[in-house]
FITOR-241086 format. One record per atom (N, C-alpha, C, O, CB): x, y, z. Coordinates in pm, whole numbers, padded with zeros to 5 digits, always signed. Glycine has a CB too. Layout:
XYZ
...
This chain:
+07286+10958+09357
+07368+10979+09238
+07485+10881+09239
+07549+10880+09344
+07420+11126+09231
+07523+10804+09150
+07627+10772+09105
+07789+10800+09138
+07830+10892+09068
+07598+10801+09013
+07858+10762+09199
+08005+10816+09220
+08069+10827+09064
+08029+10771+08962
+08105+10700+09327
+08177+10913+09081
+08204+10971+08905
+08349+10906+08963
+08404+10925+09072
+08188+11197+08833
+08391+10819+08844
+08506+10755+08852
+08624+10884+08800
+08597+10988+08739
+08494+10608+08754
+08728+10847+08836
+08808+10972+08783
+08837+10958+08622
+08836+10850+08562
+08958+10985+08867
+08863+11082+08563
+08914+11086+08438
+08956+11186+08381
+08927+11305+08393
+08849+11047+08369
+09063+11102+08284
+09221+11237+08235
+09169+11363+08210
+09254+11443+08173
+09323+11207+08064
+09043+11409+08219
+08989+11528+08198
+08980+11635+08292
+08997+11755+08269
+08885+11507+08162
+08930+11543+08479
+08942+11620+08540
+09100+11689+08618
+09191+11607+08628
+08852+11576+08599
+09124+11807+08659
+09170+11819+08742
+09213+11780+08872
+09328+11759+08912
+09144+11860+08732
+09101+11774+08934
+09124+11729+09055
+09006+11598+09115
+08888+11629+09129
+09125+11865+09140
+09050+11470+09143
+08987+11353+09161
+08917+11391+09284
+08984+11456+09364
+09077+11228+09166
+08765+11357+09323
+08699+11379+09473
+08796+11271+09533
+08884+11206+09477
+08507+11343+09498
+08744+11270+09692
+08833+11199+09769
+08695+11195+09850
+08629+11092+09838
+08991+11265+09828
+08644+11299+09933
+08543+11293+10004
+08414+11296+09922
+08400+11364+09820
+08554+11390+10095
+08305+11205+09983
+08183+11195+09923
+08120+11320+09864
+08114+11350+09744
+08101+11141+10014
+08074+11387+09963
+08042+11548+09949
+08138+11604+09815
+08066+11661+09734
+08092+11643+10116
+08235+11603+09787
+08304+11609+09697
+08296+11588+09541
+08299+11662+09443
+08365+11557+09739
+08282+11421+09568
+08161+11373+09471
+08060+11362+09411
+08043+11331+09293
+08137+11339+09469
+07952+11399+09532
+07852+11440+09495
+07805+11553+09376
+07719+11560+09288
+07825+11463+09593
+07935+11649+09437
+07923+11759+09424
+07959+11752+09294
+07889+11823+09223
+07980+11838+09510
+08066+11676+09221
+08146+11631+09068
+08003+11565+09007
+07978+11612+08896
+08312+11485+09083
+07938+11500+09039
+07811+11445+08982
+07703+11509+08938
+07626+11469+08851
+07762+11377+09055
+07695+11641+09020
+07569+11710+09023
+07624+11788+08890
+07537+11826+08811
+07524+11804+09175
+07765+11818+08856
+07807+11917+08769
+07795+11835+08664
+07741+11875+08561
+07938+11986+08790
+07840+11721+08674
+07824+11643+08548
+07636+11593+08480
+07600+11570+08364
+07923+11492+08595
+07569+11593+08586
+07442+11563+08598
+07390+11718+08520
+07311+11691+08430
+07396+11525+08771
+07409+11838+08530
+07351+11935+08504
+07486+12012+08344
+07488+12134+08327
+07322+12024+08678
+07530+11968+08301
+07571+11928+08224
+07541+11857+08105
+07566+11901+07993
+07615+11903+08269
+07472+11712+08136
+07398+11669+08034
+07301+11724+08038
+07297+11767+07923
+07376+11555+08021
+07201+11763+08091
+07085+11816+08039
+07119+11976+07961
+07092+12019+07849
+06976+11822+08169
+07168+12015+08041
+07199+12152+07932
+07243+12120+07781
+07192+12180+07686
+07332+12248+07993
+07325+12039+07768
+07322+11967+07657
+07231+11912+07552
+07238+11903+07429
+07360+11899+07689
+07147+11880+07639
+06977+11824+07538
+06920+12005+07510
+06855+12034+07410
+06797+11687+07695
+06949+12085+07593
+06839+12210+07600
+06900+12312+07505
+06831+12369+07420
+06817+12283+07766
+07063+12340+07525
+07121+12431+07437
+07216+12317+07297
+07192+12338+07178
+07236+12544+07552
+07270+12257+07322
+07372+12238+07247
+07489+12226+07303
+07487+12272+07417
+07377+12319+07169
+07620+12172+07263
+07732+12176+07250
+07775+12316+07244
+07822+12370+07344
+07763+12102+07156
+07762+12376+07136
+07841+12493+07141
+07766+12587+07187
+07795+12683+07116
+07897+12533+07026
+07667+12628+07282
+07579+12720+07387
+07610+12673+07514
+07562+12726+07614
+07416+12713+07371
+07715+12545+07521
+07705+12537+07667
+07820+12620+07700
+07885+12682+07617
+07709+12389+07731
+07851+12619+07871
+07903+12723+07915
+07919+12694+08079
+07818+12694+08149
+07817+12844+07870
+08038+12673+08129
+08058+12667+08271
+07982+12700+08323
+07905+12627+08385
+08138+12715+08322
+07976+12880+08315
+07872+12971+08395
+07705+12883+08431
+07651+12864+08540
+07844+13126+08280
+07663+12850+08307
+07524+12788+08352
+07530+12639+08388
+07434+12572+08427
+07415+12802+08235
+07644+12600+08372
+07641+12424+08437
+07679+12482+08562
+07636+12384+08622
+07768+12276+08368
+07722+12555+08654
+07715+12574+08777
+07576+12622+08813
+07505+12571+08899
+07818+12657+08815
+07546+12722+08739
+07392+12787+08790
+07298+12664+08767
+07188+12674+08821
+07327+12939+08685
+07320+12568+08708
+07217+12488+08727
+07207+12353+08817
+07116+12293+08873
+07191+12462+08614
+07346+12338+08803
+07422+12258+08985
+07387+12307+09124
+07374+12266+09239
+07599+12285+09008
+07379+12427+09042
+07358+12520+09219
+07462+12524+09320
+07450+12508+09442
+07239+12452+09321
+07636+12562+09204
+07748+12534+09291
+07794+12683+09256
+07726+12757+09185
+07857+12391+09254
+07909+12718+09311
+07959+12790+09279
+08063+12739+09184
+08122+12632+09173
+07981+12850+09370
+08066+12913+09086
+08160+12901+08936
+08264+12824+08987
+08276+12712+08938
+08228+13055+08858
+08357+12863+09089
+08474+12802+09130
+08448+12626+09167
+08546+12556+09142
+08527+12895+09263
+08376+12584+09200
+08354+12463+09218
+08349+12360+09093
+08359+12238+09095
+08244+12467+09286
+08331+12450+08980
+08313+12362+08817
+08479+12407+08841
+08535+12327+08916
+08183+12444+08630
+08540+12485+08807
+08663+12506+08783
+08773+12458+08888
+08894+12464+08865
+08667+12635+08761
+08725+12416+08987
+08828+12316+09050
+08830+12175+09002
+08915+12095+09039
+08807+12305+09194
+08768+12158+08949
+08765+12019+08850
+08758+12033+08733
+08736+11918+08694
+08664+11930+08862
+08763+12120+08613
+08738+12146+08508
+08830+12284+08477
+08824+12395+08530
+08594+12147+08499
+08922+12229+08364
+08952+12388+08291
+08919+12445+08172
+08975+12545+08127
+09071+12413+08273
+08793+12361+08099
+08678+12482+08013
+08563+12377+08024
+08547+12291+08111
+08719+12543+07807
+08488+12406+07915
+08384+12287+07906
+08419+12172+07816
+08375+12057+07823
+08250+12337+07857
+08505+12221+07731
+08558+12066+07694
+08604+11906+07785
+08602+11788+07751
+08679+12103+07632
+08645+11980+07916
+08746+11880+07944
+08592+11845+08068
+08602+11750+08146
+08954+11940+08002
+08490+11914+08068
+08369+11881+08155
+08272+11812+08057
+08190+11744+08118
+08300+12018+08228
+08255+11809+07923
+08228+11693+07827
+08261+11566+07820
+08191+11467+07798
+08261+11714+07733
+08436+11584+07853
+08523+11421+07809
+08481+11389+07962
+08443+11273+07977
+08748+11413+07758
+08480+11465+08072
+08430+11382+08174
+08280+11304+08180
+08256+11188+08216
+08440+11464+08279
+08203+11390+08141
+08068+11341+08119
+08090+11225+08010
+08044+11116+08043
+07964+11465+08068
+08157+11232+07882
+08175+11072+07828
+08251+10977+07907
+08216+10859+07907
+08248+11066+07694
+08317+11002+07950
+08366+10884+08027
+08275+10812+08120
+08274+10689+08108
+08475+10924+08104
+08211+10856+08195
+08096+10868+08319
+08001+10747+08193
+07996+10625+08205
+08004+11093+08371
+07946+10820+08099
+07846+10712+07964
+07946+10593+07950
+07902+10480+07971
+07820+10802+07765
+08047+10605+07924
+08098+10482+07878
+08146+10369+08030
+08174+10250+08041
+08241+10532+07768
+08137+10476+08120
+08161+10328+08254
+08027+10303+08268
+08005+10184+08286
+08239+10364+08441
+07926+10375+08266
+07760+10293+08297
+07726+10210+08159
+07639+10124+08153
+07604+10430+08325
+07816+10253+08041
+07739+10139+07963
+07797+10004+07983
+07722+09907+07980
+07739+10165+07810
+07934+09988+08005
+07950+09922+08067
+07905+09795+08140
+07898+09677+08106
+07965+09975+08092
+07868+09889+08293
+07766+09870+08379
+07655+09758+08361
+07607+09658+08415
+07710+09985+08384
+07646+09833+08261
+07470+09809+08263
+07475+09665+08124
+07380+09593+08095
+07347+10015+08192
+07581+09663+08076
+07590+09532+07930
+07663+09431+08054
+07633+09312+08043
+07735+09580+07729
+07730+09456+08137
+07764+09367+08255
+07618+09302+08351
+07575+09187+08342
+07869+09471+08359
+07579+09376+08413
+07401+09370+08442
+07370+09281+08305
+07346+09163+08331
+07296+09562+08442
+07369+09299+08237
+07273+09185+08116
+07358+09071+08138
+07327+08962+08186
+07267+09229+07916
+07456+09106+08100
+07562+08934+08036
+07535+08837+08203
+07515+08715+08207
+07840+08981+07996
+07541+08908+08297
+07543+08811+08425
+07378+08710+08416
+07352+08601+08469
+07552+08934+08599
+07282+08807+08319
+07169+08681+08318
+07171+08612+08212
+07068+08557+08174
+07027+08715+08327
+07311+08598+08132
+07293+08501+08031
+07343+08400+08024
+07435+08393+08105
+07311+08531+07939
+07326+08270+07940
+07475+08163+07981
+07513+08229+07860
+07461+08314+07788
+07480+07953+07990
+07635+08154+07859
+07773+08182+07776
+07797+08066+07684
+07904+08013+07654
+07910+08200+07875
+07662+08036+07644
+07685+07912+07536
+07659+07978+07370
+07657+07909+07268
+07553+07767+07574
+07645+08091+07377
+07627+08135+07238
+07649+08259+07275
+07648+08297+07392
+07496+08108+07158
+07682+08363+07128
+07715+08498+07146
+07619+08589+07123
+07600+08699+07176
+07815+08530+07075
+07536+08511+07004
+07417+08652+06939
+07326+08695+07059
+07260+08797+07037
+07283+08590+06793
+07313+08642+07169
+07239+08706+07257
+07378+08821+07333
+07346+08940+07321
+07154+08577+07367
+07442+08811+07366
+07550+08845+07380
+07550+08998+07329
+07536+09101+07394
+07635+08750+07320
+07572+08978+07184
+07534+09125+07117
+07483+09172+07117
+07492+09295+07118
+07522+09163+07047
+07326+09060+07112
+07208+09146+07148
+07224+09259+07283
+07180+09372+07261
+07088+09037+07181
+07272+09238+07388
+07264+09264+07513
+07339+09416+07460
+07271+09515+07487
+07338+09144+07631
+07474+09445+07386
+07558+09525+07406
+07445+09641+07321
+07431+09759+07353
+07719+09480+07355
+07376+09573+07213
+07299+09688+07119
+07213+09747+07195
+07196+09867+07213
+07219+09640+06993
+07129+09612+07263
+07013+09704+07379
+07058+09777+07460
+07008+09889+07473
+06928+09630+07476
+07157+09741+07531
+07186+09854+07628
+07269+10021+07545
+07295+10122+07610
+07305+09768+07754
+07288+10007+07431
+07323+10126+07367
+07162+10219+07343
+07139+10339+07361
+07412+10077+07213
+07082+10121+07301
+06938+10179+07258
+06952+10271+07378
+06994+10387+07383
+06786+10064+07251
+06900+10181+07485
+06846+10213+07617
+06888+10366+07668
+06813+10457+07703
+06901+10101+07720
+07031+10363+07662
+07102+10505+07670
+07083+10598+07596
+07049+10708+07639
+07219+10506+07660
+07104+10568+07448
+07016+10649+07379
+06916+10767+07393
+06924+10890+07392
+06967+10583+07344
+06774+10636+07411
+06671+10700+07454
+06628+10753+07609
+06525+10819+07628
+06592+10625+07412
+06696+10726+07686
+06718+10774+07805
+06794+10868+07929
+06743+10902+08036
+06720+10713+07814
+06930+10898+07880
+07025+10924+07918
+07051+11073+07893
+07116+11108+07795
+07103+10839+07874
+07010+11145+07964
+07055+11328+07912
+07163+11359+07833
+07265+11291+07848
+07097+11427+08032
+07163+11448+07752
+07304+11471+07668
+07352+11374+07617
+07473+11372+07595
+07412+11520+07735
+07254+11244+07579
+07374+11146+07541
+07358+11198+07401
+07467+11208+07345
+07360+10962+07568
+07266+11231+07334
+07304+11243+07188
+07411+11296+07115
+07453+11262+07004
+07227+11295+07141
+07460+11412+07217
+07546+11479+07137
+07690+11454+07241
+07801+11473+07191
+07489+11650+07103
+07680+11413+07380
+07835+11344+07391
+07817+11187+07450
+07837+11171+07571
+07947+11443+07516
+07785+11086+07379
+07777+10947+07430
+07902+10921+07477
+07925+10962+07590
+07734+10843+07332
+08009+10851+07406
+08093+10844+07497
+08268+10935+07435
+08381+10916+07481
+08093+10668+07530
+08232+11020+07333
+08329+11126+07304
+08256+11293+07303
+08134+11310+07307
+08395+11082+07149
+08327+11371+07298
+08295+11491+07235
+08330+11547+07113
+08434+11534+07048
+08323+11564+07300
+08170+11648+07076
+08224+11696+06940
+08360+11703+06868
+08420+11791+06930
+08196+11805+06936
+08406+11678+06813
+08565+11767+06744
+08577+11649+06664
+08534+11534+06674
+08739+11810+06865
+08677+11736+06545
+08783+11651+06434
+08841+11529+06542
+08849+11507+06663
+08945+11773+06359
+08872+11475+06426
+08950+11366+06449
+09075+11395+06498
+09124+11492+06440
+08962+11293+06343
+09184+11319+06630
+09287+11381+06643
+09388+11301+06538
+09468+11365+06469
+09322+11388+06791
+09377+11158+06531
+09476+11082+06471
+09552+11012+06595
+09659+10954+06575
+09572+11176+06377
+09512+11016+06682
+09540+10945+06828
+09389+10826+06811
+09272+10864+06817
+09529+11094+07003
+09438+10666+06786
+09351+10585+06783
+09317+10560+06979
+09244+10473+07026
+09414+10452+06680
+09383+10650+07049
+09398+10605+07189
+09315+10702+07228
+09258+10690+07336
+09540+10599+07260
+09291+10827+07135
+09182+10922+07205
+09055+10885+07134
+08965+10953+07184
+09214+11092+07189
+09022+10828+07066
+08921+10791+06956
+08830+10705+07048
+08856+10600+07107
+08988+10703+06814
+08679+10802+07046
+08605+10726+07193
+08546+10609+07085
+08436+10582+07134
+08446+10843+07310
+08565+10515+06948
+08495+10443+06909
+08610+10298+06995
+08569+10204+07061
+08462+10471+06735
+08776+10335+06954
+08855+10249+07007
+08844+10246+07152
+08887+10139+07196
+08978+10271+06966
+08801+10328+07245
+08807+10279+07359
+08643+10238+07403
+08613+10214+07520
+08885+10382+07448
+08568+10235+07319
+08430+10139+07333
+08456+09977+07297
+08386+09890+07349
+08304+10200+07215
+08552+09947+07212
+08558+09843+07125
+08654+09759+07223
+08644+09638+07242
+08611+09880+06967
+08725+09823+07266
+08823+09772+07346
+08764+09737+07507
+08802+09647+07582
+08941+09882+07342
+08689+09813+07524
+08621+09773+07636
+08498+09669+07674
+08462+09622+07782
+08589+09873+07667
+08427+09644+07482
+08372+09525+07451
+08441+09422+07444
+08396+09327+07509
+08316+09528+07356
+08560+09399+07372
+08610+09318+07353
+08635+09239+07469
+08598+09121+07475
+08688+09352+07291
+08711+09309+07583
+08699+09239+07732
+08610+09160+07761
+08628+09045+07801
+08683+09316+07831
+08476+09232+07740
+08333+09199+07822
+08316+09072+07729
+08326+08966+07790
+08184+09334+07817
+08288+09062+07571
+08289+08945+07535
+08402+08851+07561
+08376+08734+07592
+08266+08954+07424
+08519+08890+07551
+08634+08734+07578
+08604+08728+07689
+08541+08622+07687
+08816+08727+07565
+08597+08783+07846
+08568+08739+07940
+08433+08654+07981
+08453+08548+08040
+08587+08828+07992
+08289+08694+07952
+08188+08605+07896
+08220+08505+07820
+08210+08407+07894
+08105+08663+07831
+08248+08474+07729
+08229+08367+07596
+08349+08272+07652
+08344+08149+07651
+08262+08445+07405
+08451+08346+07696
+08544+08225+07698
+08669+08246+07559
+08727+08154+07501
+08432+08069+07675
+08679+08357+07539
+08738+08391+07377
+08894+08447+07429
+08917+08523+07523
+08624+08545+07269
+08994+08382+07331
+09092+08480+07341
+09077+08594+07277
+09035+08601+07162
+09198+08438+07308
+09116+08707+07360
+09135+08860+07295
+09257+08837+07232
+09354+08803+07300
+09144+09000+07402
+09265+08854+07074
+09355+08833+06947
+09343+08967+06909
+09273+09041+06979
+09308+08719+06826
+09410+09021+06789
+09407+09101+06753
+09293+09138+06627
+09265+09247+06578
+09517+09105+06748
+09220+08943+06584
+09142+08965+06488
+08980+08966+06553
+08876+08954+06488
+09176+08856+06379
+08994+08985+06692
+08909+08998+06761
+08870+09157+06775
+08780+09229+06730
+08944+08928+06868
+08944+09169+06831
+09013+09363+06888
+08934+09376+06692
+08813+09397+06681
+09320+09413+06931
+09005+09364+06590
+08945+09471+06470
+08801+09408+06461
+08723+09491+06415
+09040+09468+06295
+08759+09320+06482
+08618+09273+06450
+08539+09382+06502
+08477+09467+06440
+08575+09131+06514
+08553+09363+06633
+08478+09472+06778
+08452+09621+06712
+08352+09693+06709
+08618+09504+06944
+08623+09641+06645
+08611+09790+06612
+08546+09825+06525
+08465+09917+06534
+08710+09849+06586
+08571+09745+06403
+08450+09758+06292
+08294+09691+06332
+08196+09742+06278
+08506+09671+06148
+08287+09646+06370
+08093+09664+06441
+08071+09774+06514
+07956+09818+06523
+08032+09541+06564
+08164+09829+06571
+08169+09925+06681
+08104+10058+06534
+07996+10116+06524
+08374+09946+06784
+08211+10061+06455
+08207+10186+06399
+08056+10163+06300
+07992+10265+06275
+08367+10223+06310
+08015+10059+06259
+07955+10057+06162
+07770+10036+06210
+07665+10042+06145
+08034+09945+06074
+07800+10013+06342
+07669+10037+06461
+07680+10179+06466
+07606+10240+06390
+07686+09962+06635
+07748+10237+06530
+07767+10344+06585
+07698+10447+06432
+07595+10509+06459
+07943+10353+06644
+07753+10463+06278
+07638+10545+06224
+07531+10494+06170
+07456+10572+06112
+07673+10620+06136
+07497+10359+06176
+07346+10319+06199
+07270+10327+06286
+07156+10349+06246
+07323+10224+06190
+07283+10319+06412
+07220+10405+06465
+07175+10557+06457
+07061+10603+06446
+07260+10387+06531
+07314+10632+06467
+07292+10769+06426
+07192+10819+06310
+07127+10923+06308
+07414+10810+06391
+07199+10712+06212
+07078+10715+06079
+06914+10659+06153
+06806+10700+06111
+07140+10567+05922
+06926+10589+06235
+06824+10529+06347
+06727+10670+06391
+06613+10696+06354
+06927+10457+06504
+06798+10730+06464
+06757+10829+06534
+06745+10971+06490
+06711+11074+06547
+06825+10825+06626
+06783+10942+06366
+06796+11093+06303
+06624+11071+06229
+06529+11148+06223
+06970+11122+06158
+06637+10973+06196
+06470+10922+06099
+06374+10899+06196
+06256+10890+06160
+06468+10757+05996
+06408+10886+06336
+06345+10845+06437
+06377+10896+06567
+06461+10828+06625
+06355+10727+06436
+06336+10991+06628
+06376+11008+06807
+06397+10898+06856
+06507+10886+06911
+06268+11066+06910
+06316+10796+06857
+06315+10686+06971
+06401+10570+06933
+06442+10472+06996
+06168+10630+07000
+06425+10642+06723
+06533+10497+06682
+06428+10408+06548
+06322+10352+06575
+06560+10354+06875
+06454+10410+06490
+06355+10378+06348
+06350+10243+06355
+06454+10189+06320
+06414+10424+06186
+06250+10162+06395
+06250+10018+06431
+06307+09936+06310
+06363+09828+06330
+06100+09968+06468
+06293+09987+06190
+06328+09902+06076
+06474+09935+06100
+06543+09845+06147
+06259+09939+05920
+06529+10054+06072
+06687+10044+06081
+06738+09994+06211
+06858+09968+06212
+06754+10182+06060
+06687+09978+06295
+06771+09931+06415
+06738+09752+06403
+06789+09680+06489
+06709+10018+06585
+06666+09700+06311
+06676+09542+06326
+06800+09523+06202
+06892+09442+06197
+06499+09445+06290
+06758+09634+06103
+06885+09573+05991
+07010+09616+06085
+07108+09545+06061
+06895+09666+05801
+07031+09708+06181
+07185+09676+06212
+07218+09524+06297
+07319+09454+06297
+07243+09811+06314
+07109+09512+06354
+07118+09372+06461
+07186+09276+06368
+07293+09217+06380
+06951+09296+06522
+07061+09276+06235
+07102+09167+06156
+07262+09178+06101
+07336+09080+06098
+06998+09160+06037
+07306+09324+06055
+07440+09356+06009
+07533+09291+06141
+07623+09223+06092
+07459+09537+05980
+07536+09292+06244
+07577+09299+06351
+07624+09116+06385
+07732+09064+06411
+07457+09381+06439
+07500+09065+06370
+07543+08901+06354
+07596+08845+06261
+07681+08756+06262
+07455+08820+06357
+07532+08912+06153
+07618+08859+05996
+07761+08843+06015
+07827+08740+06017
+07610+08978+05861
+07802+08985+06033
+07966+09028+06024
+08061+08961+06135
+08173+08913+06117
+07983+09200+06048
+07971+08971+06284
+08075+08939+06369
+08035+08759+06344
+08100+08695+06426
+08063+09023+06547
+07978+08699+06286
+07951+08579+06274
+08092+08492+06193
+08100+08369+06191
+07808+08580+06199
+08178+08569+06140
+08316+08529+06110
+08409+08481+06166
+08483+08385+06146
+08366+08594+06079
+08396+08597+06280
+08456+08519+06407
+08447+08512+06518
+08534+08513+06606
+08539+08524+06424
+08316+08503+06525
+08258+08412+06681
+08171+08281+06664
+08133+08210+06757
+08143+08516+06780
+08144+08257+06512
+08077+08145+06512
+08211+08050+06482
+08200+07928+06472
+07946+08144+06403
């Protein structure tokens, strides 16, 4: 399993492996309950019974299931990460549209693979707060933005930062229209976002 990086959600950060493990397995049994009940059927009680920890062991790191959601998004958003880092290292850095390509595939990939990602990828259910700093689309965009200026060679500007955010947001419910017409992702809507995707950011990266 994966080490679970810390985040403002949990309580208390592991220190010892066993520890960790143990934060992983909760987060691990977590998403799947998620694919099986829902968001609002989940429930401490059975993300421990299905960890195979004791109740107190979710609740030394967790004080409801909300704040054991925002951990589980955070956890999605450092492997996607991960894993668009894993791509960009086999690409050169002489053009971007592969570039994007890399960030969309590895969103597919999670998608269709990843327990519970449907319903917490890298936020949880709820209204909007009006905090652009809690808004899991700004801290995806912001965390692209890195990955491309650091690849490409780009200054991070501020007309960079809104580019990111608006592809960010405007991927983010094309897809959702993807997968709603399609489990696996509706092959026709997922090439028109590619194409939306180069068009737009083609302003300013070409």
């Amino acid at each position: 399993m994966d080490p679970v990086p810390p985040a403002p959600s949990l309580r208390r950060t592991p220190i010892q492996q066993r520890s960790a493990d143990r934060l992983a397995r909760i987060l691990d049994a977590c998403a799947e309950l998620l694919d099986e009940t829902g968001y609002e059927n989940l429930s401490t009680r059975a993300v421990a019974l299905r960890a195979g920890v004791p109740i107190g062991s979710v609740y030394r790191f967790f004080g409801n299931k909300r704040a054991m959601a925002i951990a589980l998004a955070h956890r999605n958003l450092d492997r996607y990460v991960d894993g668009i880092a894993d791509r960009l290292d086999r690409l050169p850095a002489t053009h971007w549209r592969p570039v994007v390509d890399a960030v969309l595939d590895e969103y597919l990939a999670m998608k269709r693979s990843v327990p519970g990602f449907a319903l917490v990828d890298f936020g949880v259910p709820a209204p909007p707060t009006g905090d652009p700093e809690a808004d899991p689309n700004h801290q995806v965009a912001a965390r692209l933005t890195e990955l491309l200026s650091a690849h490409l060679g780009l200054t991070s500007d501020a007309r960079l930062e809104r580019a990111v955010l608006v592809a960010v947001e405007a991927t983010d419910a094309l897809i959702q229209l993807a997968f709603r017409t399609d489990p696996a992702g509706d092959p026709g809507i997922v090439a028109e976002t590619r194409a939306m995707m180069h068009a737009y950011l083609a302003r300013v990266l070409d």
